[in-house]
KEKOLLUM-23617 format. One record per residue (C-alpha): residue number from 1; x, y, z. Coordinates in nm, 4 decimals, m for minus. Layout:
BEGIN
gulum = NUM&east = X&north = Y&up = Z;
...
This chain:
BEGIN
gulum = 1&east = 10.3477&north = 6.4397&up = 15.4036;
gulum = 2&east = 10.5114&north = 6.5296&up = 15.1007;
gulum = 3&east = 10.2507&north = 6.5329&up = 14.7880;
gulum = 4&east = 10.4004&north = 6.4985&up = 14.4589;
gulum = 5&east = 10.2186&north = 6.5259&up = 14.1127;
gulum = 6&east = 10.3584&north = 6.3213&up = 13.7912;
gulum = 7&east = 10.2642&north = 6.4408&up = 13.4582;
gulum = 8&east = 10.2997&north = 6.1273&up = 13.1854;
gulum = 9&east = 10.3717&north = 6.2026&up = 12.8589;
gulum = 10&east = 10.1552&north = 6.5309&up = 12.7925;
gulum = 11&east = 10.3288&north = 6.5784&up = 12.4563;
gulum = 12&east = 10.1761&north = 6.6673&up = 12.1302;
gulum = 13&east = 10.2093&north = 6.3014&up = 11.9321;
gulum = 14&east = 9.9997&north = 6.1804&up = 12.2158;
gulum = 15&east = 9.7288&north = 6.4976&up = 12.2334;
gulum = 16&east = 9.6722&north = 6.5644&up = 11.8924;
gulum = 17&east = 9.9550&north = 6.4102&up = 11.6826;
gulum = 18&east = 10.0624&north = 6.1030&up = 11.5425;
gulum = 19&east = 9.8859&north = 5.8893&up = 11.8254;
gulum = 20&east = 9.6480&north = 6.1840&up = 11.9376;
gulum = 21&east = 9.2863&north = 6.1231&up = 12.0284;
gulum = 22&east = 8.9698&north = 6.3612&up = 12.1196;
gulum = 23&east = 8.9676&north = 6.2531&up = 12.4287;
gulum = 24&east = 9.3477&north = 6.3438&up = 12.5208;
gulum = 25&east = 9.2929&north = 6.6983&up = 12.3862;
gulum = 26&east = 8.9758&north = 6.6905&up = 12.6306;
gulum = 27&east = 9.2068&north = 6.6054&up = 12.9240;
gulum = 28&east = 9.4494&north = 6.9175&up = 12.8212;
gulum = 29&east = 9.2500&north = 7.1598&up = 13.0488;
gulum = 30&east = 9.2331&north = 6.9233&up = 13.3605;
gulum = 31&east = 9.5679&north = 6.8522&up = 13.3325;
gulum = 32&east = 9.6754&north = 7.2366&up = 13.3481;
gulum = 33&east = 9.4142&north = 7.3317&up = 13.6408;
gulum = 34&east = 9.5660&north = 7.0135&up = 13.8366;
gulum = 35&east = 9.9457&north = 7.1224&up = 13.7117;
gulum = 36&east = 9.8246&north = 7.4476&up = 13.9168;
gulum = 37&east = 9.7343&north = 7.2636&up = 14.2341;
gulum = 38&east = 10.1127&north = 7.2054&up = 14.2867;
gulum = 39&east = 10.4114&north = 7.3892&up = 14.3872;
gulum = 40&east = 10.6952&north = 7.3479&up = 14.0707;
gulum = 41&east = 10.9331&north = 7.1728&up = 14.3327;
gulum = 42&east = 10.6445&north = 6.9033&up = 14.3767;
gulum = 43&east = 10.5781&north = 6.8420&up = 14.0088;
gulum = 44&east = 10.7484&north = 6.5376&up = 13.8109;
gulum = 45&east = 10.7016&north = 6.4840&up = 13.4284;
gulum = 46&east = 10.7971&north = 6.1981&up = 13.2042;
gulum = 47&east = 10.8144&north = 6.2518&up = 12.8365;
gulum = 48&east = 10.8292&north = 5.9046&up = 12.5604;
gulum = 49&east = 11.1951&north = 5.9617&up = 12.3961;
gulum = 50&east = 11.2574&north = 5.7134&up = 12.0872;
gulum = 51&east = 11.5351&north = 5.7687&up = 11.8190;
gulum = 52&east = 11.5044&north = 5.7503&up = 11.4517;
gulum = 53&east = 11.5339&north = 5.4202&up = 11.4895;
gulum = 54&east = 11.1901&north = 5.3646&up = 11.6362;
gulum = 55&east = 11.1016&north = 5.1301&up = 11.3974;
gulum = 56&east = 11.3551&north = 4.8909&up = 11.4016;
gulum = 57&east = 11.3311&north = 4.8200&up = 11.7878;
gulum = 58&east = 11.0746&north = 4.5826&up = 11.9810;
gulum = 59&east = 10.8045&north = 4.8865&up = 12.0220;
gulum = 60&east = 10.8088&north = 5.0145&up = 11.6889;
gulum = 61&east = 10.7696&north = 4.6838&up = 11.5493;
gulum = 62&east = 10.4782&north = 4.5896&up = 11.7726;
gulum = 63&east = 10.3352&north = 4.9739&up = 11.7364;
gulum = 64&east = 10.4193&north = 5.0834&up = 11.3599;
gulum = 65&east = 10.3666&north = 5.4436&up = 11.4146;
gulum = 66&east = 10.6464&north = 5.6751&up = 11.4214;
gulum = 67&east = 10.6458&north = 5.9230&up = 11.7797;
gulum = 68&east = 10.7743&north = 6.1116&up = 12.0193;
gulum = 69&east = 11.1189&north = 6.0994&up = 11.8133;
gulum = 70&east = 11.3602&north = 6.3494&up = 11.9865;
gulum = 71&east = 11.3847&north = 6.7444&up = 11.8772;
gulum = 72&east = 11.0355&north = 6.6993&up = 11.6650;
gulum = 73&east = 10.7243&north = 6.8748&up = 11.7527;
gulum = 74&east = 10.5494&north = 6.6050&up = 11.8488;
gulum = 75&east = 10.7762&north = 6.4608&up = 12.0938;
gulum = 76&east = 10.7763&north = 6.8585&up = 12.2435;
gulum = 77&east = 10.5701&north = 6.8902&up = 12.5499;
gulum = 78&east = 10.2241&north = 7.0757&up = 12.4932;
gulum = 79&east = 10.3047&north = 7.4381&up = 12.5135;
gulum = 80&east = 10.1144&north = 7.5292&up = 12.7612;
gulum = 81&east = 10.1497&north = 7.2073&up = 12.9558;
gulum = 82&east = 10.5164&north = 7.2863&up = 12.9149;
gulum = 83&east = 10.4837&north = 7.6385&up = 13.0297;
gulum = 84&east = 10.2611&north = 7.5246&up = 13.3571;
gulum = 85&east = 10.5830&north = 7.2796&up = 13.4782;
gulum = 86&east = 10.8255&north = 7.5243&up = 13.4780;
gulum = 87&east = 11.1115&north = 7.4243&up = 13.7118;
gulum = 88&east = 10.9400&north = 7.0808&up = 13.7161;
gulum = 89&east = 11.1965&north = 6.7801&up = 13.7104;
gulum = 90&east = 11.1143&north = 6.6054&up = 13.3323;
gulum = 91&east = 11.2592&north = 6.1901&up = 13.2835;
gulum = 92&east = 11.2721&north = 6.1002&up = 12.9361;
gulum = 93&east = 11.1987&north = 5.7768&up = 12.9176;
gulum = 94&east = 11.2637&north = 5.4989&up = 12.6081;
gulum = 95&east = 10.9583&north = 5.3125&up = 12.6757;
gulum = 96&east = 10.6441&north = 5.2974&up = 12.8683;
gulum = 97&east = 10.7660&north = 5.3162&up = 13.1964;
gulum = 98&east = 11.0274&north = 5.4965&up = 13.3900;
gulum = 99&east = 11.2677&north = 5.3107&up = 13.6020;
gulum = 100&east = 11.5017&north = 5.6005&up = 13.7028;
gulum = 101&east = 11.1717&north = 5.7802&up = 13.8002;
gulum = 102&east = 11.0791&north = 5.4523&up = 14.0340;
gulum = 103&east = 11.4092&north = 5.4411&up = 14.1620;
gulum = 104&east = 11.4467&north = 5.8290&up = 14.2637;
gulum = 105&east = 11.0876&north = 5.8346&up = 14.4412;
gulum = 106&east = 11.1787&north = 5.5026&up = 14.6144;
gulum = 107&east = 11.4773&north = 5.6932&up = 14.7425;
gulum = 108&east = 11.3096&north = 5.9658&up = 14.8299;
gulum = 109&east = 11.0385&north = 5.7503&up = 14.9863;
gulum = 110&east = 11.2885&north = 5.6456&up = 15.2478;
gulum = 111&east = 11.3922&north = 6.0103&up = 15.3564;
gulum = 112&east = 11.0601&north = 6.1431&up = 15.3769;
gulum = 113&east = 10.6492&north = 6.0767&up = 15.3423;
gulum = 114&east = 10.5436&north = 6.1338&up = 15.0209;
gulum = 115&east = 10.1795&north = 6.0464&up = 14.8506;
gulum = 116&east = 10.1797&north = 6.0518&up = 14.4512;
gulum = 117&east = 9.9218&north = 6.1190&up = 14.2072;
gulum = 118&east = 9.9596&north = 6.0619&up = 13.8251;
gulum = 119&east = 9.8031&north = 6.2256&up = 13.5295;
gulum = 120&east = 9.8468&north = 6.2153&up = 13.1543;
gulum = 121&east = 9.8207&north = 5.9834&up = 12.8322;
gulum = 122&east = 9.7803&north = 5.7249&up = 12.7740;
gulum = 123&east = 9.5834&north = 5.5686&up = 13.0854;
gulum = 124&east = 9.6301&north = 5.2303&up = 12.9811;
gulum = 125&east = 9.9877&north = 5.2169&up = 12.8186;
gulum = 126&east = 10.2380&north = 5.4757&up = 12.9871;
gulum = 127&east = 10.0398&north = 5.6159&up = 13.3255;
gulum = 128&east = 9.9506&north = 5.2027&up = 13.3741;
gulum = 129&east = 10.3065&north = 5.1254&up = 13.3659;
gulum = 130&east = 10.4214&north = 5.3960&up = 13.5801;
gulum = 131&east = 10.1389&north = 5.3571&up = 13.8487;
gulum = 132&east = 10.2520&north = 4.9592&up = 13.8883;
gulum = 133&east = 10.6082&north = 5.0582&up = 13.8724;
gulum = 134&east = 10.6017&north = 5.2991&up = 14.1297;
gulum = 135&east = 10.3535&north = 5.0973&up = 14.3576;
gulum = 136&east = 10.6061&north = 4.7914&up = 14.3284;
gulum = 137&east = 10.9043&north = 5.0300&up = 14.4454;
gulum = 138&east = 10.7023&north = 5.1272&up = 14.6935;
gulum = 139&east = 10.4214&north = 4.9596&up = 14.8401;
gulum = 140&east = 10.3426&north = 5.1496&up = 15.1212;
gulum = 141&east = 10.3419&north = 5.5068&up = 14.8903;
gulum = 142&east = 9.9888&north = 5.5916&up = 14.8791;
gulum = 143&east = 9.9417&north = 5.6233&up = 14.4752;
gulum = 144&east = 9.6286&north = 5.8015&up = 14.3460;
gulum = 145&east = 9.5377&north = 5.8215&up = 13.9435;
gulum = 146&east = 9.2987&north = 6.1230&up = 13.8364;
gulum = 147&east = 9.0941&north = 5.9473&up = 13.6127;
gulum = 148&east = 8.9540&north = 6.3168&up = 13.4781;
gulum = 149&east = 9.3183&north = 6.4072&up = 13.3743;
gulum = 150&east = 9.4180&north = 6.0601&up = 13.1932;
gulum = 151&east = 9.2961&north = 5.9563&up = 12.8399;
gulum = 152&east = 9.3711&north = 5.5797&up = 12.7082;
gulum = 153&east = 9.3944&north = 5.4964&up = 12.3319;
gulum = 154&east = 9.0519&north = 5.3982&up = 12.3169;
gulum = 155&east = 8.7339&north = 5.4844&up = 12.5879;
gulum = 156&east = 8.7199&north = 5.1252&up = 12.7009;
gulum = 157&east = 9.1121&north = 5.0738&up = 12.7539;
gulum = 158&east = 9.0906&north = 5.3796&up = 12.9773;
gulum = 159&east = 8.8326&north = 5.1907&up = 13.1913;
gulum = 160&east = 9.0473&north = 4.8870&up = 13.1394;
gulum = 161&east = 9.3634&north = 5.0398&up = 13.2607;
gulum = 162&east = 9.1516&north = 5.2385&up = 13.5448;
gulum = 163&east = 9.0445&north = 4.8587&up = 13.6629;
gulum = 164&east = 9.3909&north = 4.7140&up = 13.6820;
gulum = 165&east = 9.5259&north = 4.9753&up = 13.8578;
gulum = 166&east = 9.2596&north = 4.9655&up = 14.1138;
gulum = 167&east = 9.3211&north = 4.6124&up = 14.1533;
gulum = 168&east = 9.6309&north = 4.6828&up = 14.2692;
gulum = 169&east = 9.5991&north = 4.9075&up = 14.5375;
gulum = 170&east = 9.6329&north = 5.2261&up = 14.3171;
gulum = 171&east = 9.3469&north = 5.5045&up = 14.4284;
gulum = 172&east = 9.1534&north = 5.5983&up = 14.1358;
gulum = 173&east = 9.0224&north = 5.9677&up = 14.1859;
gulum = 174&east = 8.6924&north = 6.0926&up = 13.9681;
gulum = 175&east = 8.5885&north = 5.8386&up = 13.7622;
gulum = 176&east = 8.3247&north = 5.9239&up = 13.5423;
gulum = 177&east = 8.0239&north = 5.6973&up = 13.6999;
């Protein structure tokens, strides 16, 4: 069984830019010690990609803030998050979640076993849409969310998100009790 570790959107508008929250740069730590648990040929990351034109399209205008625009600093992955997924295969994606990510792991699905486990910001935006993404490519892909390395825009929507998820058949891994 092939185990497989996605890293969502560990980039600096998220941690401690732009959109950035205490409780993503709390997460920074876990995220590195579980980045460490994994060989580099096992280890996915996504990265939010949006143009200049943010604002203008359906995301910007529902989420006014400016982000994760390509080449700036905070669309860069943390450096030492960065540094950690060396050789690790990165999808930039234009919204929350990744559909050429969904569509290679369903692929690969059907070669081998794999198991995945997702980390990263935010809990109930980007990893949400990934986790139910993936799990509807592949329902029989055990898919496990480490609730200690995932932060949500607010304390409650990280709950909220953590709920949904396990509602549908995601594994949610140490929840805070």
């Amino acid at each position: 069984m092939r185990k497989i570790l996605i890293v969502i959107d560990m980039q600096n508008d998220f941690i401690d830019g732009a959109l950035g929250t205490k409780e993503a740069e709390a997460i920074v730590p876990n995220v590195l010690a579980k980045i460490r648990e994994y060989d580099g040929a096992n280890t996915i990351a996504t990265m939010d990609t949006h143009g200049e034109d943010y604002l203008r399209t359906q995301e910007g205008r529902n989420l006014p803030v400016t982000h994760c625009v390509r080449g700036t600093e905070g669309w860069a992955l943390r450096a030492e998050i960065a540094e950690a997924l060396s050789g690790a295969k990165i999808y930039e994606k234009p919204t929350f979640g990744s559909v050429a990510l969904a569509q290679d792991l369903r692929a690969l699905s059907q070669r081998e076993s794999i198991q995945l486990e997702l980390v990263g910001l935010c809990t109930d935006i980007c990893v949400v849409s990934n986790a139910l993404l993936l799990k509807a490519a592949m329902p029989e892909v055990e898919i496990t969310v480490d609730a200690s390395c995932c932060a949500g825009v607010t304390p409650q929507s990280h709950l909220a998100a953590l709920q949904t998820m396990r509602a549908c058949q995601v594994h949610i891994a140490n929840e805070a009790q």
